[in-house]
N, C-alpha and C positions, 0 to 999 in steps of 0.2 A: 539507419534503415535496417540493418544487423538486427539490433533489437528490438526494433518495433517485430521485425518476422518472425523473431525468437516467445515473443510473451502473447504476442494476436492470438496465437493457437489456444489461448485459454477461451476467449471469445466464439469456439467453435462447439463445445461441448455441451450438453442437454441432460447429462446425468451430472449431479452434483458429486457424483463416488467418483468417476473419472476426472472432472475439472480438480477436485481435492490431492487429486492422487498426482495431476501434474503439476501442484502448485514445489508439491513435497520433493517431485522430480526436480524441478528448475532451483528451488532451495539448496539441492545436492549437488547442482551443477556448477551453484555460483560455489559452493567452500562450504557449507552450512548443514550439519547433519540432520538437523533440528527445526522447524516451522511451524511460527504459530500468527495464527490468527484470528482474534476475536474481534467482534462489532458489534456495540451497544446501541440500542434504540437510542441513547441520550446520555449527555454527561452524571446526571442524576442517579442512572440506575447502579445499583449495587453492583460491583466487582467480581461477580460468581460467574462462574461456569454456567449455569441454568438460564441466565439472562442473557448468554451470549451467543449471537452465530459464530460460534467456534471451532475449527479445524488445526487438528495439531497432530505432529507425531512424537510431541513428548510424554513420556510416563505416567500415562496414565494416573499411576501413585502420587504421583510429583503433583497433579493436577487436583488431586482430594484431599492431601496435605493443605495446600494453598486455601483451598474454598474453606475447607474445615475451619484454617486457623485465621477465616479474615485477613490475610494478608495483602489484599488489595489496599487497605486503610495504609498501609508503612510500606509500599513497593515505592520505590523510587521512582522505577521506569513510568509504573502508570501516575504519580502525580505528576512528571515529565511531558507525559503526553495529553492530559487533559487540561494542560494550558500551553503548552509550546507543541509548534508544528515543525519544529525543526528532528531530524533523527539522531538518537540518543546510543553509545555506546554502552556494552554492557560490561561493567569490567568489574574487581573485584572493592578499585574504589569509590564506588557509587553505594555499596553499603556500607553505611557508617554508624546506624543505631545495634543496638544490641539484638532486637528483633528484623532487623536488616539481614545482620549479620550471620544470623541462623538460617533466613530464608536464602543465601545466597551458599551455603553449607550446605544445605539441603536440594536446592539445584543439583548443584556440581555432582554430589550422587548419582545423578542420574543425565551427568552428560550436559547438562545446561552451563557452561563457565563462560564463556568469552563471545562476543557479535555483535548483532546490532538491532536497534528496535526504530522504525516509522511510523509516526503519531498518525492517524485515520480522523480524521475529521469532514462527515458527507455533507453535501450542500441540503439535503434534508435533518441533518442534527446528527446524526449516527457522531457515532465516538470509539474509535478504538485502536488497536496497534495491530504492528506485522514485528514478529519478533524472530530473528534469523540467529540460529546460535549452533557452536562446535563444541567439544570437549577439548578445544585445544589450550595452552595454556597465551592468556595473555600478554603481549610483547609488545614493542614497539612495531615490529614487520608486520602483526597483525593487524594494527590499529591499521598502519600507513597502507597496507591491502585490503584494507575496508574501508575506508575513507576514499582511495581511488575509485572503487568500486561505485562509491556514492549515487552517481547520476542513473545508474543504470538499476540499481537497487531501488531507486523511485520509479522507474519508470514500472519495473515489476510490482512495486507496491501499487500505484496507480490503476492497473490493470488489474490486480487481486481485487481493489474496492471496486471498481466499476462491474467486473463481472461476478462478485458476491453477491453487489446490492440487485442483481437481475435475478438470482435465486430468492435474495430476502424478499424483493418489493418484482415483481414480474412487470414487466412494462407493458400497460397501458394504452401504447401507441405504436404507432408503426412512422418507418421513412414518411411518409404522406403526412403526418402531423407536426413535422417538424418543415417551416420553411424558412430557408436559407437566402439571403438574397446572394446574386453572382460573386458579389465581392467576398463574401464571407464563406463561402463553397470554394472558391479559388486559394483563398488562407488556409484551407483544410487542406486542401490538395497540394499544397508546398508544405505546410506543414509537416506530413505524413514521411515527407521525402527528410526530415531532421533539418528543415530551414530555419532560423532564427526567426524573430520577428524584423530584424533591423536587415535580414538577407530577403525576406517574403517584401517587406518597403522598397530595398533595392529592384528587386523584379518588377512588382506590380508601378515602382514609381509614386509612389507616394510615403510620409511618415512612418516613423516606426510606432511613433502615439496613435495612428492612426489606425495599423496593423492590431495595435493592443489593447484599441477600443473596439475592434471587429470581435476579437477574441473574445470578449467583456460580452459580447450579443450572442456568441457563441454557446460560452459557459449558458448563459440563461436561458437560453433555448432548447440545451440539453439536458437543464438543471443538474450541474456538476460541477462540484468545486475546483477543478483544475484542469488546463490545454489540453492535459495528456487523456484525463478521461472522459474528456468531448470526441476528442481524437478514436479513443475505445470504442466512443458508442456510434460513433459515426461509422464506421468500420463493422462493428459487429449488424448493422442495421441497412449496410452497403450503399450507402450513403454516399461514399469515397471506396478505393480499391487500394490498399497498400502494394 
């Protein structure tokens, strides 16, 4: 519940200069001097900055080096993310080619060394990452503090794409377009509270397959690739009340 109160607040904002400014806020809060995030129309499009809804507080420089030298083609992180949805650590042995090698040189200059990245993948086709990073040096304490971090670092990534993609793509609808039957409105509403689905079965008395075929009607109703940003838009839309 903690967290969902903590990331909602992105869900509140109507200027995109202020939702930006708190993404960079909550990035500082969790360890992370650093935040980036782009989203590609499609796995397709070219690698560049110009193609991307992009908000970052990295170095500017850092950013026109990259686009300049095509390094999207030999980044590790993004071939990582445009087939694996798992989140990827950024360390110093993940570069291993020669042109790796320089990009990841070239970073560090400018504060990019050590974090973490979350593959974006929208249930309209978008494609892209959240990349959280320090200048700190990478260690095992760090790994193992970002790694505990995990859950909670998707939940803010989940909430970044659901409230980006309302800037990129403006909805269309309102509460009144979306219906819910009783069962699947009551999922959300234990949901919201951090219930499992095997703890929302226990309540409601029925399967946890059953609870995760509600979710499945869920997702498609909201058209959103995951719980948490059904959960977002149901909330932002007041649908549910956290």
């Amino acid at each position: 519940m903690e967290i969902i109160e903590q990331y909602i607040e992105l869900t509140t904002f109507s200027r995109i200069k202020d939702w930006r400014e708190q993404v960079f806020k909550l990035g500082k809060q969790l360890g992370y001097e650093q935040s980036l995030l782009a989203i590609f129309p499609s796995r397709d499009t070219p690698i560049l900055s110009e193609f991307a809804f992009m908000h970052t507080n990295f170095s500017a420089d850092l950013i026109t080096s990259y686009d300049k030298q095509k390094m999207g083609s030999v980044d590790p992180v993004v071939t990582h993310c445009s087939n694996k949805s798992t989140a990827i650590l950024v360390t110093p042995g993940l570069y291993t080619t020669r042109k790796q090698k320089n990009l990841y040189e070239e970073a560090c200059k400018h504060g990019v060394r050590s974090g973490i990245t979350l593959p974006i993948h929208g249930a309209g086709g978008e494609f892209g990452m959240l990349t959280l990073v320090s200048d700190s040096k990478h260690d095992h304490n760090f790994e193992r503090e970002t790694l505990q971090r995990l859950p909670e670092l998707s939940y803010f990534r989940d909430c970044i794409i659901e409230t980006a993609l309302h800037f990129i793509k403006p909805p269309k609808y309102s509460s009144q377009d979306i219906e819910l039957t009783s069962r699947e409105l009551e999922c959300l509403q234990w949901s919201v509270t951090g219930k499992s689905s095997w703890d929302i079965g226990q309540i409601l008395n029925c399967t946890e397959a059953a609870i995760n075929f509600h979710f499945k009607n869920i997702r498609r109703k909201f058209c959103t690739s995951s719980r948490r940003q059904a959960l977002v838009k149901a909330i932002r839309l007041g649908i549910i009340i956290p």
